[in-house]
Legacy VTK file of the C-alpha trace (Angstrom):
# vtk DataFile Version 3.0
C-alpha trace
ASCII
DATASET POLYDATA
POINTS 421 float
0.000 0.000 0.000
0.998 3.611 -0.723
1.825 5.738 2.135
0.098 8.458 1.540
1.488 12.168 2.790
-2.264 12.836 4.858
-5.594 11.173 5.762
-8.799 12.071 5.103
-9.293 13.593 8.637
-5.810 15.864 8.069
-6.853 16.971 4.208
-10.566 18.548 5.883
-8.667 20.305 8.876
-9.887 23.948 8.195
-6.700 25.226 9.651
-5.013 23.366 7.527
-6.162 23.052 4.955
-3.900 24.559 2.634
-1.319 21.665 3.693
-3.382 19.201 2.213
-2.774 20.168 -1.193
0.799 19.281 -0.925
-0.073 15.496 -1.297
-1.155 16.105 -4.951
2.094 19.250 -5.320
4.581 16.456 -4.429
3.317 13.752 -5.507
5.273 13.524 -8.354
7.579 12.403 -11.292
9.400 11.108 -13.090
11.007 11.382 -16.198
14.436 11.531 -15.821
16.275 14.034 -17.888
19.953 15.330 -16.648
20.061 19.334 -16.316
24.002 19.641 -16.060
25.487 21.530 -17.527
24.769 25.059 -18.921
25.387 28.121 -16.741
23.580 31.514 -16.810
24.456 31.514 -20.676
21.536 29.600 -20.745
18.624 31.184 -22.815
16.473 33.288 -20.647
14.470 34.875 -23.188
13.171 37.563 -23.937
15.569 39.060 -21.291
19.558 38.584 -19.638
20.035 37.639 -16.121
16.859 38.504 -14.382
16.004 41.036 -11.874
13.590 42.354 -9.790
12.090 43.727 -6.811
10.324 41.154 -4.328
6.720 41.659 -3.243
6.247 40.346 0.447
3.643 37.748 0.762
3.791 36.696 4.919
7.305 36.117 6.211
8.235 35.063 2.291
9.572 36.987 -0.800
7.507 36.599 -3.991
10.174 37.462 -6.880
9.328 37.267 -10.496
11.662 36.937 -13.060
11.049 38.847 -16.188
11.359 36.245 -18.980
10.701 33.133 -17.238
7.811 31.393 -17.651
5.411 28.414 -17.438
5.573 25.931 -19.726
1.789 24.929 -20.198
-0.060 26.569 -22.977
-1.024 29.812 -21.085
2.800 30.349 -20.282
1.645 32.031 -17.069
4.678 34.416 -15.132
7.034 32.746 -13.330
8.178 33.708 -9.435
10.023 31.827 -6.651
9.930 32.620 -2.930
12.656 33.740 -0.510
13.401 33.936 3.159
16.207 35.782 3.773
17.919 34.582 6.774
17.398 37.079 10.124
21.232 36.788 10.679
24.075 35.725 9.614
23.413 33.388 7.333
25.032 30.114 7.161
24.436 29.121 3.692
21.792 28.581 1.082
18.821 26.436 0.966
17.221 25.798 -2.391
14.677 23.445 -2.121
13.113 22.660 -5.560
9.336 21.359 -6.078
7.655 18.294 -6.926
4.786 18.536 -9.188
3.996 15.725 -12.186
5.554 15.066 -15.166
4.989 14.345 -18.606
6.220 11.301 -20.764
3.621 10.180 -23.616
1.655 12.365 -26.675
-1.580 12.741 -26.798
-4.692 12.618 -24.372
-5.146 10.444 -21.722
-7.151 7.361 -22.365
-10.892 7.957 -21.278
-11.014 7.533 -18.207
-7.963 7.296 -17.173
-6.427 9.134 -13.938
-4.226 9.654 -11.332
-0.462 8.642 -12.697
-2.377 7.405 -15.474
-3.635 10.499 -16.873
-0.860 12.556 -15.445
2.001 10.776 -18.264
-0.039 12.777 -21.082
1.569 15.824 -21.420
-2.044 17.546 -22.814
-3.442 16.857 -19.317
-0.944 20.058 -18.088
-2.777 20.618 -15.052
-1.504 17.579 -13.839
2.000 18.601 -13.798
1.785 22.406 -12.697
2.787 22.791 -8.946
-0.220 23.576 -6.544
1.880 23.987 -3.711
4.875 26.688 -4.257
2.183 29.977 -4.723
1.389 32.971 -3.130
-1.645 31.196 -1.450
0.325 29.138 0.685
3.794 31.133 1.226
1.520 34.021 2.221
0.274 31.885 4.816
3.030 30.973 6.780
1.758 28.269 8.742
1.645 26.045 5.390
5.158 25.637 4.130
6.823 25.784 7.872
4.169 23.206 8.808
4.593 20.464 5.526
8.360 21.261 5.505
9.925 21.059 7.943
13.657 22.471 6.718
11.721 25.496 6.508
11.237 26.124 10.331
13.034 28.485 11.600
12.262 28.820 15.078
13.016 25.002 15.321
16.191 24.199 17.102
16.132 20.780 15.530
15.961 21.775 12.158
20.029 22.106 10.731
19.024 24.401 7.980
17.061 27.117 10.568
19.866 29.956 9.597
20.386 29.733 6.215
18.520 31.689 3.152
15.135 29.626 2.263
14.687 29.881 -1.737
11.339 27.536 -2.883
11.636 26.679 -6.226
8.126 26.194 -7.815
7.229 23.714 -11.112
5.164 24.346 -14.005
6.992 22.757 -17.106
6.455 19.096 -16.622
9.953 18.253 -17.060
11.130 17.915 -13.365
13.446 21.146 -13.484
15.137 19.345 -16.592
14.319 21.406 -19.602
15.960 23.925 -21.864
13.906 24.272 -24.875
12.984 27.645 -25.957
10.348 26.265 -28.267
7.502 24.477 -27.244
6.314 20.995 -28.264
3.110 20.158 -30.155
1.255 16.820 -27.898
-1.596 16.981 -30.310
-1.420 14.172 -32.287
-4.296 15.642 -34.467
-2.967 17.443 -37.718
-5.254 20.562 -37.501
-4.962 20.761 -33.082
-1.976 21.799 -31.222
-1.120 21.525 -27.651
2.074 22.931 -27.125
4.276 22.331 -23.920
7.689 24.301 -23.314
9.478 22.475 -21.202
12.167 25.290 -20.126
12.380 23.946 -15.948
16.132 23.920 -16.384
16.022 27.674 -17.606
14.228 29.025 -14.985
16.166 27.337 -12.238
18.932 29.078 -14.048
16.958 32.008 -13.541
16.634 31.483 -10.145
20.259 30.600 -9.349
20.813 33.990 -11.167
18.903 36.464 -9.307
20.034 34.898 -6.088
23.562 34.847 -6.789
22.875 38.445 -7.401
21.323 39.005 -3.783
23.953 36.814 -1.915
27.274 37.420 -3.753
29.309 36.042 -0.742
30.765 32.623 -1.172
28.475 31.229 0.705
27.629 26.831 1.063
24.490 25.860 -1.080
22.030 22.778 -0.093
20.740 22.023 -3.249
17.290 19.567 -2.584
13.744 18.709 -3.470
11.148 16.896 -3.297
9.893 14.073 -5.966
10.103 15.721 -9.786
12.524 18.244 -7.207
14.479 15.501 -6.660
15.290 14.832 -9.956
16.150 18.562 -10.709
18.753 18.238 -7.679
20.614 15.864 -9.473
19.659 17.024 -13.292
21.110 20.733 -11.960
24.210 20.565 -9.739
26.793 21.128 -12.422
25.325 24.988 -12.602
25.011 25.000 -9.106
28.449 23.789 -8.027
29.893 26.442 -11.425
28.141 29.500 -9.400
28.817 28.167 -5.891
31.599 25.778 -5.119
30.483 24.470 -1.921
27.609 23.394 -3.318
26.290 19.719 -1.710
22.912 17.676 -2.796
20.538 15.796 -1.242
17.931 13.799 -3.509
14.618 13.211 -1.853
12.301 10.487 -3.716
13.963 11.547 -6.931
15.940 8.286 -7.916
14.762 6.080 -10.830
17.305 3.401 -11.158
18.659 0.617 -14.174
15.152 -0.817 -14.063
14.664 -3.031 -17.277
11.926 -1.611 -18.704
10.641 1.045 -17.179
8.708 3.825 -19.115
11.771 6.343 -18.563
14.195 3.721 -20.075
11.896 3.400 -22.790
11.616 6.979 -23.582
14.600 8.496 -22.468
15.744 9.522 -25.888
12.655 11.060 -27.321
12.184 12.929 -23.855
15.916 14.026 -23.939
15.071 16.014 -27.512
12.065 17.468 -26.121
13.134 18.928 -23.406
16.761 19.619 -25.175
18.442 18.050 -22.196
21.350 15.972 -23.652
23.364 19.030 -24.239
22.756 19.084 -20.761
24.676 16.204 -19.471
28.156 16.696 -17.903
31.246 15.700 -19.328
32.085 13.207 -17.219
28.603 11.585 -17.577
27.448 11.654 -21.516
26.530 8.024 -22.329
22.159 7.387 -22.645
22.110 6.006 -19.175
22.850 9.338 -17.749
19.421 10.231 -18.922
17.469 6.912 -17.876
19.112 6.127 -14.900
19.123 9.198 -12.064
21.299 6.983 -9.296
24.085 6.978 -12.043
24.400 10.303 -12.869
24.216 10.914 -9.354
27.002 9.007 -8.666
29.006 10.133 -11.887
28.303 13.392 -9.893
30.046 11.813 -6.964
33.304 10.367 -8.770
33.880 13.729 -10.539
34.051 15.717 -7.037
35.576 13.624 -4.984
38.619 15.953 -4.844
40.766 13.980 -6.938
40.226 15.619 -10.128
40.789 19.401 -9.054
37.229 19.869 -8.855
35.888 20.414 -5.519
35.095 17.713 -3.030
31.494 17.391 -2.170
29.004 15.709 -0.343
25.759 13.933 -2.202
23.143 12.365 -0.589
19.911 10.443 -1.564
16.866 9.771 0.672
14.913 6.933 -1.388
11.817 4.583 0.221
12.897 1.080 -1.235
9.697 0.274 -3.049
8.697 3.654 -3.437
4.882 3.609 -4.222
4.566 6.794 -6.523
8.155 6.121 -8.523
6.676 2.528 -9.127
3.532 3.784 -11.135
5.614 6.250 -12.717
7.759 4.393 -13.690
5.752 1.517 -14.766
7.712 -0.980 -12.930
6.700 -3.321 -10.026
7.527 -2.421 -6.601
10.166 -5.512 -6.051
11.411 -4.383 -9.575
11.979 -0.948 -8.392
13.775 -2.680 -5.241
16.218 -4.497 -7.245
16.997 -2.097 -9.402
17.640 0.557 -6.269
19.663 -2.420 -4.430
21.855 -2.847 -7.764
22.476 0.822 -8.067
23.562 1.872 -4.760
25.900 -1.413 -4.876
27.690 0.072 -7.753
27.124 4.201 -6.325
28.210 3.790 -2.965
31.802 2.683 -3.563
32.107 6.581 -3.956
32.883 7.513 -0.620
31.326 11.156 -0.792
27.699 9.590 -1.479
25.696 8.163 1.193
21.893 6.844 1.174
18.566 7.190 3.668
16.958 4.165 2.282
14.264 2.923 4.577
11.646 -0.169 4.683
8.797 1.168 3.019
6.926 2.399 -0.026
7.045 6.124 1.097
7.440 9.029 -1.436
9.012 11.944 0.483
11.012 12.548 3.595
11.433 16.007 3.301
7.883 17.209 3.521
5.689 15.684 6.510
1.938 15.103 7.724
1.913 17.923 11.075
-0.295 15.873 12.344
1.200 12.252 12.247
5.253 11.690 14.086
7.935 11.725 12.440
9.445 9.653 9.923
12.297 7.402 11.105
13.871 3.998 9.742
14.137 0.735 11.478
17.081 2.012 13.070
15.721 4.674 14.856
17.622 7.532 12.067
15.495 11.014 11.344
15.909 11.947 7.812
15.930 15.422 8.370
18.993 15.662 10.597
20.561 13.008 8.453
20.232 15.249 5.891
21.346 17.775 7.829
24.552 16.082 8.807
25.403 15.079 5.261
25.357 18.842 3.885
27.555 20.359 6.204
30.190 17.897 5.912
33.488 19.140 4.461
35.203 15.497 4.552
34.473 11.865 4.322
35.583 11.426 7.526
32.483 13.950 8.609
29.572 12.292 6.833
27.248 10.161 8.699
26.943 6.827 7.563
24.538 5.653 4.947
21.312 4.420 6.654
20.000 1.410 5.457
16.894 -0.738 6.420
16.883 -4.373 5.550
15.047 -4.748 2.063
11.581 -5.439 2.333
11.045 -8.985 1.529
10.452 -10.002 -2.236
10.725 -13.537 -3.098
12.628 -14.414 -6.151
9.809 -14.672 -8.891
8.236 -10.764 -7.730
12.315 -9.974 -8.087
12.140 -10.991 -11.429
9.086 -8.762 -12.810
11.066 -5.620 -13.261
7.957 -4.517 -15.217
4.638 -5.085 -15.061
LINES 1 422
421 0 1 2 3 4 5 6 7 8 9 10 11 12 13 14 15 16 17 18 19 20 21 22 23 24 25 26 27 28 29 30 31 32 33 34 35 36 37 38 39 40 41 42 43 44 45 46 47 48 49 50 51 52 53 54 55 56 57 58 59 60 61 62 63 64 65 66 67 68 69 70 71 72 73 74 75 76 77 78 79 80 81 82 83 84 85 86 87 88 89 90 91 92 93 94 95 96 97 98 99 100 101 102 103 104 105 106 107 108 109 110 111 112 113 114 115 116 117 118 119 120 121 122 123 124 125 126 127 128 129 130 131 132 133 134 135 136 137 138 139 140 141 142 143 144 145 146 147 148 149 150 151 152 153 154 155 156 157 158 159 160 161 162 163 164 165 166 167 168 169 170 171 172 173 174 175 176 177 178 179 180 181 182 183 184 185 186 187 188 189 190 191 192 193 194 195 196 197 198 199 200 201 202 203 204 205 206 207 208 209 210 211 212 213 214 215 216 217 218 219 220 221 222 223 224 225 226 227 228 229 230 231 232 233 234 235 236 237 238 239 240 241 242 243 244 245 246 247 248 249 250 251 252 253 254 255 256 257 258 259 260 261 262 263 264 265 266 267 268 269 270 271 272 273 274 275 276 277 278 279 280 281 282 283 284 285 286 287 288 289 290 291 292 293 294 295 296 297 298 299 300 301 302 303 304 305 306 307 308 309 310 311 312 313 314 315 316 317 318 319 320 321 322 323 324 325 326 327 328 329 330 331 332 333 334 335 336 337 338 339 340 341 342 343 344 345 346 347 348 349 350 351 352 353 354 355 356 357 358 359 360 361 362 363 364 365 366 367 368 369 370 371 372 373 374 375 376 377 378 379 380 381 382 383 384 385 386 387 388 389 390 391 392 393 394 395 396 397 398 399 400 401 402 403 404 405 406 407 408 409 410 411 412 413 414 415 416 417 418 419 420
C-alpha cells in the first residue's frame, strides 16, 4: 500500500487546509532528464540575467523573473519565494518542487487518472505545482508546517539559519528542460497543444537572481522533493559552477537501471524534447545518464571527490525502497523498483562522498511531513531530516554520517524478477 502524505481527517482540517494540497504538489515524477550543464548563458528569453524587486507575501519573498515562464499553454509568469535569513546566514537552501511530469503524446485514455492520466503531457494541469504559490507562502503556517527544513524557530531543524529559496514547477519536465520552443502533444494534424518544457532555464533564472542578492561565497544545499528531486541531481553542475560548496541531497527523486521502465523506454525522445542531452556533464554523456538518475548521481560523486581538481562534495539520496509513486511512474513493479535501487547503490556507494537514507517502506518523500502524524524514522531509529542535515555540512568523508539502510523489504525471487509489469 501507498503511504500516503495525509488522511482524510488531516486533508478537511480547516486550519489546515492549505497543507493538504501538498499530497497532490509532491506527488510527483518522473522522467528523468539530466540538467548539467549550462550556466547563466543559458537562454532566458526575452531578457539577460533577471532582476527584480520582491513583493512580500507573509514572512516570504515573492520574486518574479522577467522572462521566465510556465511551460503549459497559457505560459503564465514565473516567481520563486525567498526567506532571507534574520542573521548571519550560514548558507543557502534551495529546495526545488515536486509537481507531475509528462512522458507520452496525446490525451489520456478515457477515463484514465491519477499517474495514469498525469504521463499525457495535454493533461498540463496535472504537472503544474499547486503547492509553491502565493496562497500558501503568504500563509506561513503552510510551508513551515509540511516542511519542515523550513522552520526556523526550530532548534532541531540544521538548515534554521540559512537563506530559504522555494523553487516552484510548471513545465512538466522535473526542473530538466531547456527548450525555448515548445512541443506540439496533439497528435491531431489541424490541433496543437504545445508544452515548453524550459524547468532547467528558470532554475537558471533562479540561481541567477540569487547569486545576485547573496554574492558572498556562501555553502548551497541544493534539494527537493519528488520531480525536485530529480532537478537536484539534473542541476548541480550549474550549481556547483556559481557556488563551489555546493552539496545535494535527492529526496524520492531516484529512478534506477530498471529493465523496462517507461523512462528507459523513452529516455531519448524525452531528452530532444526537453533539449536536455546538451545538458549532461562531461564526465557523464553516455544514454544512461538520462534513464538512470542513481548513475548520474554518482558520476556526480566520482567527478568531485577531490581527486580531479574539482571540488570535493558531499551527495546524498533519501529513497523509500519500493517507493509507491516512482513505481507507477515508472511503470515498474515495486520488487522491480527494489532491485533495481539495491543494484544501483551497490555500484554508487563505492564513492565515498555519497551516502543513502533508504528505509523499509513504499514512502514518497522525507522532506515534507503530515503535522499531524510523528515523524518519519527507519528501522534504526535515524530522522531523515537531521541526516540530511549532517550530510550537507560535511566538508570530509571522515564527517559524513553513515549511509542508513533498512533491511530490504522482503520479495521472493519470482516478484524480483518482474522488473515490469
Amino acid at each position: 500500500m501507498h503511504v500516503q502524505l495525509g488522511p482524510p481527517a488531516f486533508r478537511s482540517a480547516p486550519r489546515l487546509a492549505v497543507v493538504a494540497s501538498v499530497t497532490a504538489a509532491l506527488a510527483l515524477t518522473l522522467p528523468a532528464v539530466p540538467s548539467a550543464g549550462g550556466a547563466l548563458t543559458a537562454a532566458l528569453a526575452p531578457s539577460e540575467v533577471p532582476s527584480a524587486a520582491p513583493a512580500q507575501v507573509g514572512s516570504w519573498q515573492a520574486v518574479a523573473l522577467p522572462g521566465a515562464t510556465c511551460g503549459g499553454p497559457d505560459r503564465a509568469p514565473y516567481e520563486y519565494f525567498l526567506s532571507p535569513a534574520p542573521g548571519e546566514a550560514a548558507g543557502i537552501l534551495f529546495v526545488l518542487s515536486g509537481g507531475g511530469a509528462c512522458l507520452k503524446e496525446g490525451p489520456a485514455p478515457q477515463g484514465a487518472s491519477g499517474t495514469a492520466a498525469q504521463l499525457y503531457c495535454m493533461n498540463y494541469g496535472n504537472f503544474r505545482d499547486p503547492f509553491f504559490t502565493r496562497v500558501t507562502f503568504a500563509g506561513d503556517l503552510a510551508p513551515a508546517a509540511v516542511i519542515p527544513v523550513f522552520r526556523r524557530a526550530d532548534p532541531a531543524n540544521p538548515f534554521r539559519a540559512h537563506h530559504f529559496v522555494a523553487v516552484p514547477y510548471c513545465t512538466g519536465d522535473v526542473h530538466a528542460g531547456a527548450m525555448t520552443v515548445p512541443h506540439d502533444y496533439d497528435p491531431q494534424p489541424e490541433s496543437t497543444f504545445e508544452v515548453l518544457h524550459r524547468g532547467h532555464l528558470n532554475v537558471a533564472a533562479v540561481a541567477a537572481d540569487v547569486r545576485e542578492r547573496f554574492p558572498d561565497d556562501l555553502p548551497v544545499v541544493l534539494t527537493g522533493f519528488s520531480a525536485g528531486g530529480f532537478g537536484s541531481i539534473y542541476n548541480f553542475p550549474l550549481f556547483v559552477s556559481l557556488w563551489p560548496r555546493t552539496a545535494v541531497v535527492s529526496d524520492a527523486g531516484n529512478a534506477p537501471d530498471a529493465p523496462g521502465s517507461l523512462l528507459q523506454r523513452e529516455a531519448a525522445r524525452v531528452a530532444e524534447r526537453w533539449g536536455a542531452r546538451e545538458l549532461l556533464p562531461a564526465y557523464c554523456r553516455e544514454d544512461r545518464c538520462l534513464s538512470d538518475t542513481l548513475h548520474l548521481l554518482a558520476a556526480h560523486a566520482r567527478a568531485h571527490d577531490g581527486r580531479d581538481g574539482r571540488p570535493w562534495r558531499p551527495f546524498g539520496l533519501l529513497q523509500g525502497q519500493q517507493d509507491g509513486t516512482l513505481v507507477d511512474y515508472l511503470e515498474v513493479s515495486a520488487c522491480g523498483y527494489q532491485l533495481a535501487l539495491s543494484r544501483g547503490l551497490a555500484a554508487a556507494l563505492a564513492a565515498d562522498n555519497l551516502r543513502a537514507f533508504v528505509p523499509a517502506t513504499d514512502r514518497h518523500v522525507f522532506g515534507a511531513v503530515n503535522p499531524l502524524e510523528s515523524p518519519f524514522r527507519s528501522l534504526g531509529g535515524v530522522d531523515p531530516i537531521a541526516w540530511a542535515g549532517a550530510l550537507a555540512t560535511a566538508t570530509s568523508a571522515a564527517e559524513l554520517p553513515p549511509s542508513a539502510l533498512d533491511p530490504w523489504l522482503p520479495c521472493n525471487p519470482v516478484r524480483l524478477a518482474l522488473t515490469a509489469r
